[in-house]
mmCIF file as gemmi writes it, N, C-alpha and C atoms, coordinates in Angstrom:
data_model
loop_
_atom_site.group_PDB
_atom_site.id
_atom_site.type_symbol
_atom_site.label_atom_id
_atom_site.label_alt_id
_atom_site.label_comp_id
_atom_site.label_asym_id
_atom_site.label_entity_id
_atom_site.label_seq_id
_atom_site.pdbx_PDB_ins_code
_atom_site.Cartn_x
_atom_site.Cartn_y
_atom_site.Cartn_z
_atom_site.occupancy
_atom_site.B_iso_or_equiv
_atom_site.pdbx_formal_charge
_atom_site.auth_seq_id
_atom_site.auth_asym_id
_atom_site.pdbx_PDB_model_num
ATOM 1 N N . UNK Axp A 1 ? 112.416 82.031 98.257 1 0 ? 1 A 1
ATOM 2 C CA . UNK Axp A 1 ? 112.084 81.87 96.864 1 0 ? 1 A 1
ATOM 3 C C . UNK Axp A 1 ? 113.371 81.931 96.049 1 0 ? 1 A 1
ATOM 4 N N . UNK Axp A 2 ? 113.428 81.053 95.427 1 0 ? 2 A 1
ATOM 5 C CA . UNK Axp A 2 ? 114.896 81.052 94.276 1 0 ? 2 A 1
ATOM 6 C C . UNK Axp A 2 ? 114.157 82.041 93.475 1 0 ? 2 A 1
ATOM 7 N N . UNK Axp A 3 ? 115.166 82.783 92.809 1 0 ? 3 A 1
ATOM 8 C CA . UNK Axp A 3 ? 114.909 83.347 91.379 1 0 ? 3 A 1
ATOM 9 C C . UNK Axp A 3 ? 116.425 82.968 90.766 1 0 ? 3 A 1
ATOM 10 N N . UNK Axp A 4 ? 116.056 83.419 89.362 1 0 ? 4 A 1
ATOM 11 C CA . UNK Axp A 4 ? 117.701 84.037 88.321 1 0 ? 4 A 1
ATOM 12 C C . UNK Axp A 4 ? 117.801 85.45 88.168 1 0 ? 4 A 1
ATOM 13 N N . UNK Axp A 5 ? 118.6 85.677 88.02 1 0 ? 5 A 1
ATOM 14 C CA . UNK Axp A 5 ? 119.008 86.983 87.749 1 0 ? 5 A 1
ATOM 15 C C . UNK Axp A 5 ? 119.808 87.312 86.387 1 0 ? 5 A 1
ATOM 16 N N . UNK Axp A 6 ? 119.26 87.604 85.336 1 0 ? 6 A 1
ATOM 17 C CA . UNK Axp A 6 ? 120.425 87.837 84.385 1 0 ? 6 A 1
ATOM 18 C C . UNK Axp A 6 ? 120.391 89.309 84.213 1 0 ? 6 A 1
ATOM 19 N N . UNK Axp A 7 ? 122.209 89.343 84.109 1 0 ? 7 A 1
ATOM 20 C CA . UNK Axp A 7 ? 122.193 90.758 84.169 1 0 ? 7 A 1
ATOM 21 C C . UNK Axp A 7 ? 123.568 91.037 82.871 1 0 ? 7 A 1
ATOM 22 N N . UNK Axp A 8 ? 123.627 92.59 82.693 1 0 ? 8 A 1
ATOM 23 C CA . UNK Axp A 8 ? 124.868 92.394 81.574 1 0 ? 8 A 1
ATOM 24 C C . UNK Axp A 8 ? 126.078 92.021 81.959 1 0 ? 8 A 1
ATOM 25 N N . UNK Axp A 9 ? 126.97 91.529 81.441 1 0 ? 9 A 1
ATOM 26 C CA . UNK Axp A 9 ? 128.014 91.303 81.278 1 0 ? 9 A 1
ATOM 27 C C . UNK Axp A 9 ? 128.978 92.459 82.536 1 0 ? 9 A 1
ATOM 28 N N . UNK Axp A 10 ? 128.748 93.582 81.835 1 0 ? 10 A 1
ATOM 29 C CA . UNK Axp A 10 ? 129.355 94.641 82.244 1 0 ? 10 A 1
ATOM 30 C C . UNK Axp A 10 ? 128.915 95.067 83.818 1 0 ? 10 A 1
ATOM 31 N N . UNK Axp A 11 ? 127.694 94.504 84.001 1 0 ? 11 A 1
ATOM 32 C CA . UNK Axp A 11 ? 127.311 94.857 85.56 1 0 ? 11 A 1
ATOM 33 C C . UNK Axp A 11 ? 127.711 93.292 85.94 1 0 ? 11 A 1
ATOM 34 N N . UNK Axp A 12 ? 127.651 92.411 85.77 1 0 ? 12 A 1
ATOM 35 C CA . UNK Axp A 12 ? 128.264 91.402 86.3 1 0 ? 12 A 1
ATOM 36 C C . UNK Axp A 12 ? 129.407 91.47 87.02 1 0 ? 12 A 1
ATOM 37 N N . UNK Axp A 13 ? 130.059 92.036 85.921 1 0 ? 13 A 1
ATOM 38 C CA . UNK Axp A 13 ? 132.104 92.499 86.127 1 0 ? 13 A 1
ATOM 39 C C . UNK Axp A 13 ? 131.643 93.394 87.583 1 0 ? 13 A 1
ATOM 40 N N . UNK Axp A 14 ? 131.569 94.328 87.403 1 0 ? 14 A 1
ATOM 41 C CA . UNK Axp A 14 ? 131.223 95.093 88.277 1 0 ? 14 A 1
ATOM 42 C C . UNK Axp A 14 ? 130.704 94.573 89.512 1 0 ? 14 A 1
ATOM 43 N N . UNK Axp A 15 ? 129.96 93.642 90.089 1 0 ? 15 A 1
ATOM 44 C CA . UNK Axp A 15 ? 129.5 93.107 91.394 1 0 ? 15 A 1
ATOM 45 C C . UNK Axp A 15 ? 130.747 92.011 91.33 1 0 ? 15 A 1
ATOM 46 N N . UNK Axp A 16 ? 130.456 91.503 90.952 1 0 ? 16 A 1
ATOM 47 C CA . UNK Axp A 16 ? 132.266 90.599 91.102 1 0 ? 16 A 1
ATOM 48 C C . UNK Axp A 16 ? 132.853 91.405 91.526 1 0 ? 16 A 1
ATOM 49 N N . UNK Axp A 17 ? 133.501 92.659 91.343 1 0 ? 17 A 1
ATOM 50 C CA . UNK Axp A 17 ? 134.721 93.21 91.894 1 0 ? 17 A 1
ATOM 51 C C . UNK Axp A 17 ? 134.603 94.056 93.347 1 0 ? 17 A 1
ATOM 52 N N . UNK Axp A 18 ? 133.026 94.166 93.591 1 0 ? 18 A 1
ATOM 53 C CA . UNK Axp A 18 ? 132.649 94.595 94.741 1 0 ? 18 A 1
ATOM 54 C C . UNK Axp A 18 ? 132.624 93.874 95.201 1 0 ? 18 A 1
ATOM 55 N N . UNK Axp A 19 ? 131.806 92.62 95.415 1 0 ? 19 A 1
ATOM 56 C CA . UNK Axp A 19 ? 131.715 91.849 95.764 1 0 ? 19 A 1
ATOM 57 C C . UNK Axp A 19 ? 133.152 91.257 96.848 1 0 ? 19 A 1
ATOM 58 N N . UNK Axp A 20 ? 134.042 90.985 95.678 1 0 ? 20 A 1
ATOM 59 C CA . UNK Axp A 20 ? 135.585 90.928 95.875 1 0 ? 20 A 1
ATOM 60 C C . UNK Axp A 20 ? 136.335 91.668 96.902 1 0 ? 20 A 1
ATOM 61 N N . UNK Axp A 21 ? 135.793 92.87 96.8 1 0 ? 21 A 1
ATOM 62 C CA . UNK Axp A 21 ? 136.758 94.119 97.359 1 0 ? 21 A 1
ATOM 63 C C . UNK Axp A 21 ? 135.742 94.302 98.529 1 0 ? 21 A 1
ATOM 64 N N . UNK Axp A 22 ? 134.681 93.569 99.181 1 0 ? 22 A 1
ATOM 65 C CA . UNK Axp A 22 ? 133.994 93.829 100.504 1 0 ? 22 A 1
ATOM 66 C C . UNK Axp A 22 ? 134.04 92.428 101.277 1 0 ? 22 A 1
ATOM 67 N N . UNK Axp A 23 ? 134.459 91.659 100.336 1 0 ? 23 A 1
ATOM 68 C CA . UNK Axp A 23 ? 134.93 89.68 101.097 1 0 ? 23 A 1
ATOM 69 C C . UNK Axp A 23 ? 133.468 89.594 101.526 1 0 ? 23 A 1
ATOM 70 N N . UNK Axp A 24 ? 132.364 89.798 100.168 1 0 ? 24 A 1
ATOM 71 C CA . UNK Axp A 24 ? 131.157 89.027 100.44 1 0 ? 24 A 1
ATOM 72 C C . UNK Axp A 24 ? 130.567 87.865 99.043 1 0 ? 24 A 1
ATOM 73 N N . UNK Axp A 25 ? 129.492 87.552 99.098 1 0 ? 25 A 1
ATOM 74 C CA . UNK Axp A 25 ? 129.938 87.176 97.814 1 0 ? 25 A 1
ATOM 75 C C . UNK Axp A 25 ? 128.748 87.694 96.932 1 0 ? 25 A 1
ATOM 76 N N . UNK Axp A 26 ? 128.796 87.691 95.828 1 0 ? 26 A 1
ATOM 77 C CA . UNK Axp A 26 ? 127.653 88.587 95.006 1 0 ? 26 A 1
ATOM 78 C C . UNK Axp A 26 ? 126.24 88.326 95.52 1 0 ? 26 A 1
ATOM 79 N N . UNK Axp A 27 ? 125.817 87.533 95.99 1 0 ? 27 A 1
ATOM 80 C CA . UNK Axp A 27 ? 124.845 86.759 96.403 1 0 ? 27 A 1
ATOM 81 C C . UNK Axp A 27 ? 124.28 88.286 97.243 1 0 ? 27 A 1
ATOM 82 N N . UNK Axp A 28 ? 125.582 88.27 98.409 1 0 ? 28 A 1
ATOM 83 C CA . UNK Axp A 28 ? 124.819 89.152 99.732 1 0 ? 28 A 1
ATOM 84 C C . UNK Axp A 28 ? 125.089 90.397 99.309 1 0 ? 28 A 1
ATOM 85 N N . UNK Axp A 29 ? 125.701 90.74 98.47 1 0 ? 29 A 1
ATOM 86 C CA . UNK Axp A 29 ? 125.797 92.268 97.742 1 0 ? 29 A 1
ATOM 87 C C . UNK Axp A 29 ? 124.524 92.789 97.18 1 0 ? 29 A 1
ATOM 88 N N . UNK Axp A 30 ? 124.117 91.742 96.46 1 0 ? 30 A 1
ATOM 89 C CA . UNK Axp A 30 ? 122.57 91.953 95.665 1 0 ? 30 A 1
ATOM 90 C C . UNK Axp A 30 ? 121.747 92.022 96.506 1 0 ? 30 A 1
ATOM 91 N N . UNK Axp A 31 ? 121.71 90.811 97.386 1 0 ? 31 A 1
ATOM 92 C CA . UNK Axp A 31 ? 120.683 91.121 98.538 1 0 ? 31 A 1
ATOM 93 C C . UNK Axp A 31 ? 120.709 92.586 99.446 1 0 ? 31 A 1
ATOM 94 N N . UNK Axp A 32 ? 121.841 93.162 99.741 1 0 ? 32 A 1
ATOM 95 C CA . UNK Axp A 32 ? 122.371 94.054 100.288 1 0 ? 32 A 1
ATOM 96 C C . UNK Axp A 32 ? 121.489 95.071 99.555 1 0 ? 32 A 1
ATOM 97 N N . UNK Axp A 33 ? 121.646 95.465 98.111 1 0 ? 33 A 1
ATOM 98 C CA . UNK Axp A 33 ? 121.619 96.31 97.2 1 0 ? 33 A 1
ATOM 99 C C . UNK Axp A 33 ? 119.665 96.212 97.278 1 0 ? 33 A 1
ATOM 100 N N . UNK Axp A 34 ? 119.323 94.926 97.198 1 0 ? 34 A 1
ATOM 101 C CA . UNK Axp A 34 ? 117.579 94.623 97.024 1 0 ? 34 A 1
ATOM 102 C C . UNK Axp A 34 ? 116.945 95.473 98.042 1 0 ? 34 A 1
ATOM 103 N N . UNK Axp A 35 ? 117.692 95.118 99.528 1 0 ? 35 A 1
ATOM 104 C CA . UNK Axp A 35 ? 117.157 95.694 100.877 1 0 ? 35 A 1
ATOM 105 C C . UNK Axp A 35 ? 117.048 96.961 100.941 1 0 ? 35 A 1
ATOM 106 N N . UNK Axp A 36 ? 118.173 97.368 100.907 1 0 ? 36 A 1
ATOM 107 C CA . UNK Axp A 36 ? 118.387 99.316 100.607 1 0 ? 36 A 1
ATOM 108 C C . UNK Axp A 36 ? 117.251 100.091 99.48 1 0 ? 36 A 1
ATOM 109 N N . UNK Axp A 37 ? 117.239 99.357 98.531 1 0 ? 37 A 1
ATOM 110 C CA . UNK Axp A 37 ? 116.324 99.489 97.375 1 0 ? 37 A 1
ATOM 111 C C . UNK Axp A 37 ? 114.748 100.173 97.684 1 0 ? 37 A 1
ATOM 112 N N . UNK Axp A 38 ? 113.914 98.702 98.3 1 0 ? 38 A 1
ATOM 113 C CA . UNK Axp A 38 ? 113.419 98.766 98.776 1 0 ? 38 A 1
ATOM 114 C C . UNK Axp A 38 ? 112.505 99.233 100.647 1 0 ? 38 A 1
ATOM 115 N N . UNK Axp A 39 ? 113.692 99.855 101.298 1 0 ? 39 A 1
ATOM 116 C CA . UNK Axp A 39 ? 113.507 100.5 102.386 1 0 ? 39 A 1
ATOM 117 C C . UNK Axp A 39 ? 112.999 101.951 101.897 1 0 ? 39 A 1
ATOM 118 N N . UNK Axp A 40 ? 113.796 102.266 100.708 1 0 ? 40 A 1
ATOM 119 C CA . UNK Axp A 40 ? 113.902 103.697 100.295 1 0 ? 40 A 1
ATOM 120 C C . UNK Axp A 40 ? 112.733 103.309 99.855 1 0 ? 40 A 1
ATOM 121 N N . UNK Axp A 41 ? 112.433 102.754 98.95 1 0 ? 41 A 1
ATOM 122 C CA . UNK Axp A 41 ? 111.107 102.746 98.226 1 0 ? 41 A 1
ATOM 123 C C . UNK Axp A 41 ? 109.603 102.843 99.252 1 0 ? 41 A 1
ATOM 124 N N . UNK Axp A 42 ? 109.858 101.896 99.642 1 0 ? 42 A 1
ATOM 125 C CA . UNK Axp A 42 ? 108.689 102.116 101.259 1 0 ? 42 A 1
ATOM 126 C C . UNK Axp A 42 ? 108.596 103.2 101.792 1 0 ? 42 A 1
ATOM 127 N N . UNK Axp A 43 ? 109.92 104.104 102.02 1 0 ? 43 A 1
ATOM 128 C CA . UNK Axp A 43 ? 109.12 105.324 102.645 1 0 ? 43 A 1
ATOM 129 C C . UNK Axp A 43 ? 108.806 105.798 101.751 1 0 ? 43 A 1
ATOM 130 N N . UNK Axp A 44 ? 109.365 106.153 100.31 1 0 ? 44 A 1
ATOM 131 C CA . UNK Axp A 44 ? 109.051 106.881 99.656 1 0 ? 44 A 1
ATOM 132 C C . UNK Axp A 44 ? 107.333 106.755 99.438 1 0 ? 44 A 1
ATOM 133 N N . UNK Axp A 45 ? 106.828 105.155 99.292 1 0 ? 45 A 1
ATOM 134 C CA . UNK Axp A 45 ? 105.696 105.305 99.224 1 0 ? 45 A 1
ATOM 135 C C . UNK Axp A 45 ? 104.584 105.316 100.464 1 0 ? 45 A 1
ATOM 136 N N . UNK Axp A 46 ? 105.288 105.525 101.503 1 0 ? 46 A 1
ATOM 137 C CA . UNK Axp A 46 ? 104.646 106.255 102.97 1 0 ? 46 A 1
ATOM 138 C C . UNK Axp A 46 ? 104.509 107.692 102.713 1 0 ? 46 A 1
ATOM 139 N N . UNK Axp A 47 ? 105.243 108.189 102.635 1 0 ? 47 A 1
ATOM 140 C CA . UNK Axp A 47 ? 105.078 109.436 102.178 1 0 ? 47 A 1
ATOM 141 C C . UNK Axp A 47 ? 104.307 110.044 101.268 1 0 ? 47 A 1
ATOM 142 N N . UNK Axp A 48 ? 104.252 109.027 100.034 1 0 ? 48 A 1
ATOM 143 C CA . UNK Axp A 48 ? 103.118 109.802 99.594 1 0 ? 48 A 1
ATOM 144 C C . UNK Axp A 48 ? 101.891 109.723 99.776 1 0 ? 48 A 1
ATOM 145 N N . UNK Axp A 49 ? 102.187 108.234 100.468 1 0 ? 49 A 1
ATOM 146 C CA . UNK Axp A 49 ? 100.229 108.195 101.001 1 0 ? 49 A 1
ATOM 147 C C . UNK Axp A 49 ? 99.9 109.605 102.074 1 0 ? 49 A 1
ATOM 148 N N . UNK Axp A 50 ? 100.701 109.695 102.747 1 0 ? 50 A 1
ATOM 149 C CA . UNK Axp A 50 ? 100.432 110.824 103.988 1 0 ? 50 A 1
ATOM 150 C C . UNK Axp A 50 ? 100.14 112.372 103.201 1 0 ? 50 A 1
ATOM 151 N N . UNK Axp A 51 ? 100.58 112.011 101.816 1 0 ? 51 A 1
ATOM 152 C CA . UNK Axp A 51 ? 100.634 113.626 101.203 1 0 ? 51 A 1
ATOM 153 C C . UNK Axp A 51 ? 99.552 113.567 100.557 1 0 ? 51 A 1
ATOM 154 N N . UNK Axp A 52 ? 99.095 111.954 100.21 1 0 ? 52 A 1
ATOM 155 C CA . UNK Axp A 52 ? 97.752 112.11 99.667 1 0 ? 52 A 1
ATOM 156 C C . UNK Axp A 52 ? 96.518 112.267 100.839 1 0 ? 52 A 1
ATOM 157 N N . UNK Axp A 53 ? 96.899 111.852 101.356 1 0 ? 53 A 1
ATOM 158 C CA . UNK Axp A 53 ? 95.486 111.939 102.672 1 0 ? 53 A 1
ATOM 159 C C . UNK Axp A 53 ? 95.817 113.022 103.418 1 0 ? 53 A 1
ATOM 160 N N . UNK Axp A 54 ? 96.752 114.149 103.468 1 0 ? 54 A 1
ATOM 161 C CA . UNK Axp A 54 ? 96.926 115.45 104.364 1 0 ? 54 A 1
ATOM 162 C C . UNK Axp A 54 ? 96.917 116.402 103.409 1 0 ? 54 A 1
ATOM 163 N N . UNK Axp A 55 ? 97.281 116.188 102.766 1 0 ? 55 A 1
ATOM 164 C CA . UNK Axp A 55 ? 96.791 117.765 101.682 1 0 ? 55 A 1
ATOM 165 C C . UNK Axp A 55 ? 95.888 118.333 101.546 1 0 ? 55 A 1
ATOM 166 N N . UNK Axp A 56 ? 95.051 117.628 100.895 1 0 ? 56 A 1
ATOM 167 C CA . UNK Axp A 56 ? 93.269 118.193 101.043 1 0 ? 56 A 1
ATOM 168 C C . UNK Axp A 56 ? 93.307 119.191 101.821 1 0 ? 56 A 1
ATOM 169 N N . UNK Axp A 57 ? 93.681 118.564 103.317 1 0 ? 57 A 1
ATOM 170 C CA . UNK Axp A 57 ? 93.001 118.918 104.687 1 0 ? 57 A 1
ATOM 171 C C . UNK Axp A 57 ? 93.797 120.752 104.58 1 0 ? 57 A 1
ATOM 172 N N . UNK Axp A 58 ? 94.49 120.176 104.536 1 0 ? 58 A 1
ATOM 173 C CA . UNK Axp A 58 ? 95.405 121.802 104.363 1 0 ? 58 A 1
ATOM 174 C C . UNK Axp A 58 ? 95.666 122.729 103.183 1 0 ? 58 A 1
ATOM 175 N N . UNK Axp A 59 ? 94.698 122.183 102.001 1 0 ? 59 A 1
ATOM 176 C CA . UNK Axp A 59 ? 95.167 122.754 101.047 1 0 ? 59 A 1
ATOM 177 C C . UNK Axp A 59 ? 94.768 124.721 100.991 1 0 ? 59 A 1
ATOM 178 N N . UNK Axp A 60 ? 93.533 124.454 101.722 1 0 ? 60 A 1
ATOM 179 C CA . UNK Axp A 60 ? 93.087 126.178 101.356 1 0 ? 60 A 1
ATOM 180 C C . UNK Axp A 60 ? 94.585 127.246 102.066 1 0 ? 60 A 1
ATOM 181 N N . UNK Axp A 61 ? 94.881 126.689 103.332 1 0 ? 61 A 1
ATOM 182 C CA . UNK Axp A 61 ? 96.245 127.202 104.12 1 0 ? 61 A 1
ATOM 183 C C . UNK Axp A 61 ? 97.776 127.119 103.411 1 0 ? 61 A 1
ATOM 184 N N . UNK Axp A 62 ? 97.622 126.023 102.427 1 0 ? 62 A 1
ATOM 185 C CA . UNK Axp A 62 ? 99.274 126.201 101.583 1 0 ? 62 A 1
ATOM 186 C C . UNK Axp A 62 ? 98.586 127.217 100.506 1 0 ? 62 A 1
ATOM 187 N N . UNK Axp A 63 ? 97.455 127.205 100.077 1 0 ? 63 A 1
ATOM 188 C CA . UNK Axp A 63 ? 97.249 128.168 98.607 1 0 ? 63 A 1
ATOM 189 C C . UNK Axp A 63 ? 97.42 129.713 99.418 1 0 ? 63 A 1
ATOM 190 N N . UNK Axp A 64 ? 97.197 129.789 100.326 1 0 ? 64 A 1
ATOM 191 C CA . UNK Axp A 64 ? 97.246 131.103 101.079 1 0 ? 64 A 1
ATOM 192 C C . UNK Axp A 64 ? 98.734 131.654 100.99 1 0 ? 64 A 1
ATOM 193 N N . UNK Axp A 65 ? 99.434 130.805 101.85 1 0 ? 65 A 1
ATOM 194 C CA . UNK Axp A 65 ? 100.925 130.815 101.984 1 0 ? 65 A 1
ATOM 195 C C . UNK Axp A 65 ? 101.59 130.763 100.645 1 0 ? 65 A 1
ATOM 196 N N . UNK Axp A 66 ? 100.945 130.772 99.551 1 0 ? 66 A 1
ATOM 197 C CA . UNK Axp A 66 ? 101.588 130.972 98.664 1 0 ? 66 A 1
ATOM 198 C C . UNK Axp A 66 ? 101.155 132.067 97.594 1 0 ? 66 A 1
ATOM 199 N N . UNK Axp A 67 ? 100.244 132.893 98.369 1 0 ? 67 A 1
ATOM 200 C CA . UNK Axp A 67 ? 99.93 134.206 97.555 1 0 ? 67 A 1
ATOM 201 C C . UNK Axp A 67 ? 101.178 135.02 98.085 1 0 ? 67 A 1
């Protein structure tokens, strides 16, 4: 899927010079940056499904552990 991307000025500068200083070109930096993004995000939202569907189960045993 093509998209655009507009971004400021000032973050522009900024991936340009990374970009620059890793001999890739902004293209695979962003992509780089999208992937990482979203890995984190996925577990993060694995995790909370598991905290939503296991808690319940254990909740009377954490309220205990925390008298």
């Amino acid at each position: 899927m093509a998209m655009t991307l507009r971004i400021p000025a000032e973050d522009s500068a900024a991936l340009a010079r990374i970009a620059k200083l890793e001999n890739r070109s902004q293209h695979e930096v962003v992509l780089a940056a999208l992937r990482q993004y979203v890995e984190s995000m996925s577990r993060k939202v694995l995790i909370h499904e598991v905290m939503r569907r296991e808690l319940p189960r254990y909740a009377e045993a954490l309220e205990r552990l925390g008298e």
